[in-house]
C-alpha positions as CSV (number, residue, x, y, z in Angstrom):
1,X,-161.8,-53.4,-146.8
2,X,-163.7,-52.0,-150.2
3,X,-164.1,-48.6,-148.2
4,X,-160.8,-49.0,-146.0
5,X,-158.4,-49.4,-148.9
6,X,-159.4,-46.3,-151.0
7,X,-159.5,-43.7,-148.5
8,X,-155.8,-43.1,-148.4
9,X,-155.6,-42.8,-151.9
10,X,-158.2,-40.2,-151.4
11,X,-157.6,-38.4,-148.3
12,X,-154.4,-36.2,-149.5
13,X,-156.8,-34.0,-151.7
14,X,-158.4,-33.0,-148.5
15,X,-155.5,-32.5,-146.3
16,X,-153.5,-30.7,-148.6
17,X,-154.7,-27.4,-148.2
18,X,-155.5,-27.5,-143.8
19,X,-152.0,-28.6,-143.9
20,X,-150.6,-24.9,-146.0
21,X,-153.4,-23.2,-143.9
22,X,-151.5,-24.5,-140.6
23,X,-148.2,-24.3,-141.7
24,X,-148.7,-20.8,-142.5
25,X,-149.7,-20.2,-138.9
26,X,-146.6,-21.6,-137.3
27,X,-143.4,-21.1,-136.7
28,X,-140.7,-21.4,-139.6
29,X,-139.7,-24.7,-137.6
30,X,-142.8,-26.3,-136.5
31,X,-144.3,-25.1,-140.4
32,X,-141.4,-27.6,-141.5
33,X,-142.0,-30.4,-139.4
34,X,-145.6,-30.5,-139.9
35,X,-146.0,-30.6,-143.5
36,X,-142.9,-32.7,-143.7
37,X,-144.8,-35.2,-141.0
38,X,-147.6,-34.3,-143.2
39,X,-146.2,-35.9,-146.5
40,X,-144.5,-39.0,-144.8
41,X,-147.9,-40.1,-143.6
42,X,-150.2,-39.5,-146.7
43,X,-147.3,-41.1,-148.6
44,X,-146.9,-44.1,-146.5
45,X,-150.5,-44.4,-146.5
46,X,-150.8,-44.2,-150.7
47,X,-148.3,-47.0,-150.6
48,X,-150.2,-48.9,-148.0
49,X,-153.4,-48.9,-150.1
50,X,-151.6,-49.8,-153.1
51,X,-149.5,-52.8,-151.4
52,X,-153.0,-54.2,-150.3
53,X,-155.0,-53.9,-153.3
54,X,-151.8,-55.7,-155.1
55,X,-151.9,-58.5,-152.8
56,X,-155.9,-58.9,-152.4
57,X,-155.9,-59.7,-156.3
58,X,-152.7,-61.7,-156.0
59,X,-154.4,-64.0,-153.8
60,X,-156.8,-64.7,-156.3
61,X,-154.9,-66.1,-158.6
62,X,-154.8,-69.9,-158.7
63,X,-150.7,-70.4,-158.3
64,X,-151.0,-67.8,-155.7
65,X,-153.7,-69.3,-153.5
66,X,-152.0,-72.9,-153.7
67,X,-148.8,-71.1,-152.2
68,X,-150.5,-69.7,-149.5
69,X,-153.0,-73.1,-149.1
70,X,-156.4,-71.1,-150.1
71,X,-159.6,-72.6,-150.0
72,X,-160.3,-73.9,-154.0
73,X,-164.2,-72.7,-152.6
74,X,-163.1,-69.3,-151.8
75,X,-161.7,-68.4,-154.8
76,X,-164.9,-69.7,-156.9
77,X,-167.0,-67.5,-154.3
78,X,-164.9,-64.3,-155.2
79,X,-165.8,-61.3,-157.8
80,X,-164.9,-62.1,-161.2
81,X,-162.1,-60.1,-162.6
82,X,-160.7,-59.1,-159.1
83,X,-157.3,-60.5,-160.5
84,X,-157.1,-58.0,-163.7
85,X,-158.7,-55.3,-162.5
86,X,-157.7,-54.4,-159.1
87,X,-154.1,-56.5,-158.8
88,X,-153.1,-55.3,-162.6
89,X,-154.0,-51.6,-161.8
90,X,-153.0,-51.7,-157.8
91,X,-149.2,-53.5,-159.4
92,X,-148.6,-51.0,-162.3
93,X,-149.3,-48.0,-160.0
94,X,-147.1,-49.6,-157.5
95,X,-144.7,-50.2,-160.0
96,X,-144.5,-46.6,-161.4
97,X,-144.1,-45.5,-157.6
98,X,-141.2,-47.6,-157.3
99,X,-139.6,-46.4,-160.7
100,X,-140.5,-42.5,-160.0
101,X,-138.8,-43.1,-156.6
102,X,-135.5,-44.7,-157.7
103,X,-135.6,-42.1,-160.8
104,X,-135.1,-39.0,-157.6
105,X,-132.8,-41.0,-155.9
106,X,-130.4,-41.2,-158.8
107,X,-131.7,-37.6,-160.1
108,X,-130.2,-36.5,-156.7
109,X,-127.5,-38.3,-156.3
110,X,-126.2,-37.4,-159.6
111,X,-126.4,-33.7,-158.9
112,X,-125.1,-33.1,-155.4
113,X,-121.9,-35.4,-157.2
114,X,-121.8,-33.3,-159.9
115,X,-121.4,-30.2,-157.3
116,X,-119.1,-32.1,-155.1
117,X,-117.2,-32.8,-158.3
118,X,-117.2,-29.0,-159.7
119,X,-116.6,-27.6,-156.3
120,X,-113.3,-30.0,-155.5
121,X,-111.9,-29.0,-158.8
122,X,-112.8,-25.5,-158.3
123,X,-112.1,-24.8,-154.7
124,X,-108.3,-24.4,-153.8
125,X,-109.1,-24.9,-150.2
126,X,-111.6,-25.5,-147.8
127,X,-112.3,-24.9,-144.1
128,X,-112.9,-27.4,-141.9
129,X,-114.9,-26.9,-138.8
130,X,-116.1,-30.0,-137.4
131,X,-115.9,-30.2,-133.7
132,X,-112.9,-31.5,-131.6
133,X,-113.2,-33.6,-128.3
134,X,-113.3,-30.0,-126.5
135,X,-116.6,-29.1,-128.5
136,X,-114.7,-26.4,-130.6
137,X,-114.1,-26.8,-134.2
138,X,-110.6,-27.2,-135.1
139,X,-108.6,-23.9,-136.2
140,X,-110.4,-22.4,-139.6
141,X,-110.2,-20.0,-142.2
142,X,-113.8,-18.6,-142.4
143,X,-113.6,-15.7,-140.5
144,X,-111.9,-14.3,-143.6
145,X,-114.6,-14.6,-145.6
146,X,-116.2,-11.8,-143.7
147,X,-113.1,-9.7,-144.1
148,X,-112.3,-10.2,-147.5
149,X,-114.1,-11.6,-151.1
150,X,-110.5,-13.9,-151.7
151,X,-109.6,-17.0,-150.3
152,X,-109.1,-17.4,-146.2
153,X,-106.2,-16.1,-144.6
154,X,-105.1,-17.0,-141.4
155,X,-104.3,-20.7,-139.7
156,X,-106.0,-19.5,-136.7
157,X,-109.3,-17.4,-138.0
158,X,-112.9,-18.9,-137.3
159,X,-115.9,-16.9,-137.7
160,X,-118.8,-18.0,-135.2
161,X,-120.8,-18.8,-137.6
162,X,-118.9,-21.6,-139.2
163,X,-118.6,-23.3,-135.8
164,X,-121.0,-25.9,-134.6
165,X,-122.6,-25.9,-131.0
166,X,-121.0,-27.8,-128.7
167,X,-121.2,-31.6,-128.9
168,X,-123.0,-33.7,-126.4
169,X,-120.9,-35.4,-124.2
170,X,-123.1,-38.4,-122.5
171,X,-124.4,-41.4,-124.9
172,X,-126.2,-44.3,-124.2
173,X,-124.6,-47.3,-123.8
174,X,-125.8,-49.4,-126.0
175,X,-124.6,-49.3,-129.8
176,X,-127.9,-49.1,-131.2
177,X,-129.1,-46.1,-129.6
178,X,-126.0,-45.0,-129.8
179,X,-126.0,-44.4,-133.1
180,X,-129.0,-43.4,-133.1
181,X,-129.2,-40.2,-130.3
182,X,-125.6,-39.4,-132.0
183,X,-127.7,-38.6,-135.4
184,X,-130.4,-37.0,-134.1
185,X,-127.9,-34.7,-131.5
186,X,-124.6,-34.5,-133.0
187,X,-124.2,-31.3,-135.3
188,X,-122.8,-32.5,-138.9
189,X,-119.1,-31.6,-139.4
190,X,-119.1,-28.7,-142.1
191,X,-116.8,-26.8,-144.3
192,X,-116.0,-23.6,-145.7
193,X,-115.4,-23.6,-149.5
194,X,-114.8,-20.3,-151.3
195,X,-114.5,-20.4,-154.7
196,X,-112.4,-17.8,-157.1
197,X,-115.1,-17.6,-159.2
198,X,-116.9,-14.0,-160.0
199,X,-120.1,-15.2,-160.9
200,X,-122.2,-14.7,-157.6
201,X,-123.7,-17.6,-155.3
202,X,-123.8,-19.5,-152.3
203,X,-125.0,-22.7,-151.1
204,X,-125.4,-25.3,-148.7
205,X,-123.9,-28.7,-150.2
206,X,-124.9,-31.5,-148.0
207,X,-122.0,-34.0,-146.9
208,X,-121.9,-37.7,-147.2
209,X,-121.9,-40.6,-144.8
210,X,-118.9,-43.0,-144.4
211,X,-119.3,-46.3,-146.2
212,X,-116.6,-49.4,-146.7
213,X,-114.0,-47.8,-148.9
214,X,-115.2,-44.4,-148.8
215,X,-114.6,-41.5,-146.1
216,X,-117.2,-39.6,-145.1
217,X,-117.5,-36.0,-146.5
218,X,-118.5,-33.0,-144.2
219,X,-121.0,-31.1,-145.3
220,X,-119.4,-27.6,-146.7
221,X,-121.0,-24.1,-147.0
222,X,-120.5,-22.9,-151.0
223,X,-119.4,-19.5,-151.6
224,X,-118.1,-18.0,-154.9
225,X,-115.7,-14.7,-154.6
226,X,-118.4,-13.2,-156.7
227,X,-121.0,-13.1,-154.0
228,X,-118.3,-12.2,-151.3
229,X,-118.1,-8.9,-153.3
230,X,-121.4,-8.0,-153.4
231,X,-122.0,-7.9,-149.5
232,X,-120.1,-6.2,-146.6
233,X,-119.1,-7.9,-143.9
234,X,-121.9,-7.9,-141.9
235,X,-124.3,-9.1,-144.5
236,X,-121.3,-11.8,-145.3
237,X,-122.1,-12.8,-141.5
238,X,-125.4,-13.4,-141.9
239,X,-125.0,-15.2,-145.2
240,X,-122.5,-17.9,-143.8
241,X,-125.2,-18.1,-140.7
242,X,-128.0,-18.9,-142.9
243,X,-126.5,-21.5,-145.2
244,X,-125.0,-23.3,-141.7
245,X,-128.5,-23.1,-140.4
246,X,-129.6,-25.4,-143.5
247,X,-126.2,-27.9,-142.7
248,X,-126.9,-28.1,-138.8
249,X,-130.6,-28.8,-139.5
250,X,-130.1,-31.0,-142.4
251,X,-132.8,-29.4,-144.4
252,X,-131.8,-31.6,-147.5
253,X,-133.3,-34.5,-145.7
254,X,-136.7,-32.5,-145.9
255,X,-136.2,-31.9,-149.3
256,X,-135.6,-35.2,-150.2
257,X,-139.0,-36.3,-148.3
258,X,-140.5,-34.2,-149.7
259,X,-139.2,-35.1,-153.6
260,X,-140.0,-38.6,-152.5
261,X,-144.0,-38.0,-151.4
262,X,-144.3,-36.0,-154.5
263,X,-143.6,-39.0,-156.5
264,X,-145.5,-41.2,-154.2
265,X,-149.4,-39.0,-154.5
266,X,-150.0,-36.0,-157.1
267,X,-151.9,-34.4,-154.6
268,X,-148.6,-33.9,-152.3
269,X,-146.6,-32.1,-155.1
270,X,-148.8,-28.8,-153.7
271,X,-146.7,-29.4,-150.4
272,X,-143.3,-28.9,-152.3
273,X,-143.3,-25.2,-152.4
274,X,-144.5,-24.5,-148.9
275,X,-142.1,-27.0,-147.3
276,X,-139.3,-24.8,-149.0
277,X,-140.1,-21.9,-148.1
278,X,-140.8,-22.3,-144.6
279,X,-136.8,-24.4,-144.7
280,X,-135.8,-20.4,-145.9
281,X,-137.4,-18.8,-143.4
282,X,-136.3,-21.3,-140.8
283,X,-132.4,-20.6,-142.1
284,X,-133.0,-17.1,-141.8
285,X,-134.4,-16.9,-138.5
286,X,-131.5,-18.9,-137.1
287,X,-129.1,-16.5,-139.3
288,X,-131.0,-13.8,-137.7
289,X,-130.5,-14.7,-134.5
290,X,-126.8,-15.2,-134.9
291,X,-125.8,-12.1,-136.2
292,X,-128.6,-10.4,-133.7
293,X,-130.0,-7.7,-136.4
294,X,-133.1,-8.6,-138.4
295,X,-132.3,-5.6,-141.3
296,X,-128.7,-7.3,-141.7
297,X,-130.0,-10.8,-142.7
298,X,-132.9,-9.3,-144.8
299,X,-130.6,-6.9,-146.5
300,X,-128.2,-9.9,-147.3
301,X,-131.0,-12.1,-148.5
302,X,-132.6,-9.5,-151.1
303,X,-128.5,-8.1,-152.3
304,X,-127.3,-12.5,-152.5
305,X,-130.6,-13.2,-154.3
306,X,-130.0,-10.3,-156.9
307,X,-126.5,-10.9,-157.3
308,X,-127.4,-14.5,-157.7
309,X,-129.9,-14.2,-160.0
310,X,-127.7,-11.6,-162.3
311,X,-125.1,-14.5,-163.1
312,X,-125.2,-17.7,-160.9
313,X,-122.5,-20.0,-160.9
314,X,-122.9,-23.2,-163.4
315,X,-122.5,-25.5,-161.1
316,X,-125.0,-25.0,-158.2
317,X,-127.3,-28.0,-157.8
318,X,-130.7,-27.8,-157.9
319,X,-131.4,-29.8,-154.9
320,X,-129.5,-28.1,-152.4
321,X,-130.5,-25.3,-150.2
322,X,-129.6,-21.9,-150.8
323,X,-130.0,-18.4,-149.4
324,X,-131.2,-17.1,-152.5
325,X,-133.8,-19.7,-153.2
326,X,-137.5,-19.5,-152.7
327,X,-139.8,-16.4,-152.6
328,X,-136.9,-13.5,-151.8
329,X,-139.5,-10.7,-151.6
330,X,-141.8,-12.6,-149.2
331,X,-138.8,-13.8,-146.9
332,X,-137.5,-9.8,-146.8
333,X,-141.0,-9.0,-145.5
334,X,-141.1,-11.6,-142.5
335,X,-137.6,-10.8,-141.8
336,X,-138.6,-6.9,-141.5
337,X,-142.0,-7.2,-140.5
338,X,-142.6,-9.9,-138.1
339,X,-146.4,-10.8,-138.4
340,X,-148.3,-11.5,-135.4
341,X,-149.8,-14.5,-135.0
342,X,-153.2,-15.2,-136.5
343,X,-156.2,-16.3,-135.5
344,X,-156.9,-19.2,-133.4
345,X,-159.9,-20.2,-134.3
346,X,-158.8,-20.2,-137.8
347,X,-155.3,-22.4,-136.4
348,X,-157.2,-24.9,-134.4
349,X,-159.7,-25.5,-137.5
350,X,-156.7,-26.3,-139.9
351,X,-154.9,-28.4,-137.1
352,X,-158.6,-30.5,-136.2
353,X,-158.8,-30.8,-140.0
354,X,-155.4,-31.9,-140.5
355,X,-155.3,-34.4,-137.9
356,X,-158.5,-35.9,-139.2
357,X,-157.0,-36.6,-142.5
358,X,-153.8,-38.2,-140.8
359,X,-155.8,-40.4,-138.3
360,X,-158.4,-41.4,-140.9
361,X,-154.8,-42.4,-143.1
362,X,-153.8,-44.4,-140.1
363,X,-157.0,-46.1,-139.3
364,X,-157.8,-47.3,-142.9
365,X,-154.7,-48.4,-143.1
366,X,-155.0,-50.5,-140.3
367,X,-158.3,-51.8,-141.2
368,X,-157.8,-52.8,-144.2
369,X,-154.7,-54.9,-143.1
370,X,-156.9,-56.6,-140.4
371,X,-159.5,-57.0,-142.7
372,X,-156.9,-58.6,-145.2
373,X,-155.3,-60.6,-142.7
374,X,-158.3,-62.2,-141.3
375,X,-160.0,-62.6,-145.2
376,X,-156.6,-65.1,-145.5
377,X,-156.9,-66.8,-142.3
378,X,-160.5,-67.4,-143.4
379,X,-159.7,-68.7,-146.7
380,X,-156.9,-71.1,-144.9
381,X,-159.1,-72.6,-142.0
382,X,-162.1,-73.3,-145.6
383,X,-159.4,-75.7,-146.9
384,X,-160.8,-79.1,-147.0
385,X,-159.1,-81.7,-144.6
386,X,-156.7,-84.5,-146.6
């Protein structure tokens, strides 16, 4: 367990960089799920190590080995200062894990209500698209915000791009799966918010479950009158596509993994950048593919980036997606110039490397927990017979 234990405290250092070097070599998509799958393993497995080493000294301690009935001969056979120096270190770590990760929660929390809060006062209307039992979304305004920088116009408008792919229509039948296939397969409802405002932006705002005395809140695609100016219609198109793309794929949910394994290892904070860049280029692909010209999107990118950047509007929040966010001139250049794929010896050494690092997570992981589990069973059967 001495060897087992450390090496996923190690291991991110080295799988860090395979995991960029891969990432770059995929798809905008599969980039996104790999280093997100990426992070959730390496931080799972920094927690793991630290949750062992915790308990290993815990059961050294005296009150704590009478709980669990401990041999009294196995704890005068173990290491002297086990108890303060790896349980004290192994607990504060843990601890500060703990706090850093309940200190994004509430970070986040507080800023996407802050937006919600801004963009309800500010917006006089918004346009619901969530679909009806016929798979359509229910009669919108957001085609006019590809006709015109004001508020929406007619009862009856609804641009594509607003309007989520059909629903599924079979389900499982039990509740459990249920729920689950519906989350993974049913597209969120979303919204169409334009704000009167002339400072330029857009956004993605990520909705909100329903909970006991609370109605759930669709997610709602943020767009000032300001930014509706600066493009023409086509490159409004595009814009409404990509910031759907980041509702319909729920790239906040990366974000926030990614936030969280930051928090959990120093060594995953290199993934941060990567992971949001690839979530850009995956929105503008599918944006891309919507409107069906690659110059369109790019062209709206690079004018909503320096329109955005010129004056942005207050109350954006920093830890929702946007159109504008990321490396703009980098995104342009994939959207013009496709690159071709690159090696494949280079690709299959990053993915070998990679899923080294993530099996040797898994393994020591699971050895040390055997190795703990069958050290306590050991200590249990030493207890002298009464």
């Amino acid at each position: 367990m001495i060897v087992a234990v450390w090496a996923p405290l190690l291991l991110p250092f080295l799988a860090v960089l395979p995991a960029r070097r891969l990432a770059e070599a995929l798809s905008p998509r599969a980039a996104v799920w790999t280093l997100a799958a990426t992070a959730a393993v390496l931080a799972g497995g920094t927690l793991c190590s630290l949750g062992l080493l915790t308990v290993a000294g815990l059961l050294r301690l005296p009150p704590v080995a009478a709980l669990g009935h401990l041999s009294p001969h196995w704890l005068a056979a173990g290491p002297p200062g086990t108890p303060t120096a790896a349980a004290v270190s192994a607990a504060l770590a843990l601890a500060a894990l703990v706090a850093l990760g309940l200190r994004t929660v509430r970070l986040r929390r507080r800023d996407l209500d802050a937006a919600r809060t801004a963009v309800d006062a500010t917006s006089p209307r918004a346009a619901s698209t969530a679909p009806t039992s016929t798979g359509r979304a229910a009669g919108t305004d957001a085609d006019a915000a590809t006709r015109a920088p004001g508020p929406p116009h007619g009862p009856n408008d609804q641009h594509p791009d607003t309007r989520p792919p059909r629903a599924p229509v079979r389900w499982a039948r039990t509740p459990w799966t249920q729920r689950v296939r519906r989350l993974l397969t049913t597209p969120p409802a979303t919204e169409l918010a334009v704000l009167p405002d002339e400072q330029a932006d857009a956004f993605a705002l990520p909705g909100r479950p329903r909970r006991p005395g609370r109605p759930a809140e669709p997610g709602r695609i943020v767009v000032t009158a300001g930014m509706l100016r600066a493009l023409d219609a086509p490159e409004r198109a595009a814009l409404l596509a990509h910031e759907r793309a980041h509702l319909t794929a729920r790239h906040h949910l990366f974000l926030a993994l990614a936030a969280h394994a930051a928090a959990a290892h120093p060594a995953l904070r290199a993934l941060r950048a990567p992971l949001g860049y690839h979530l850009e280029r995956w929105a503008d692909e599918s944006a891309a593919a919507r409107v069906g010209d690659r110059r369109v999107t790019a062209r709206a990118v690079g004018r909503a980036a320096l329109a955005a950047g010129r004056s942005p509007w207050p109350g954006r929040p920093r830890h929702a997606p946007a159109a504008h966010g990321g490396p703009v001139p980098r995104r342009v250049a994939a959207l013009l110039h496709p690159r071709p794929a690159g090696a494949v010896a280079a690709r299959r050494t990053a993915a070998l490397a990679l899923t080294a690092c993530l099996a040797l997570t898994a393994v020591t992981c699971l050895d040390a927990t055997a190795d703990l589990h069958h050290t306590v069973e050991t200590a249990q059967q030493q207890t002298p017979a009464r």
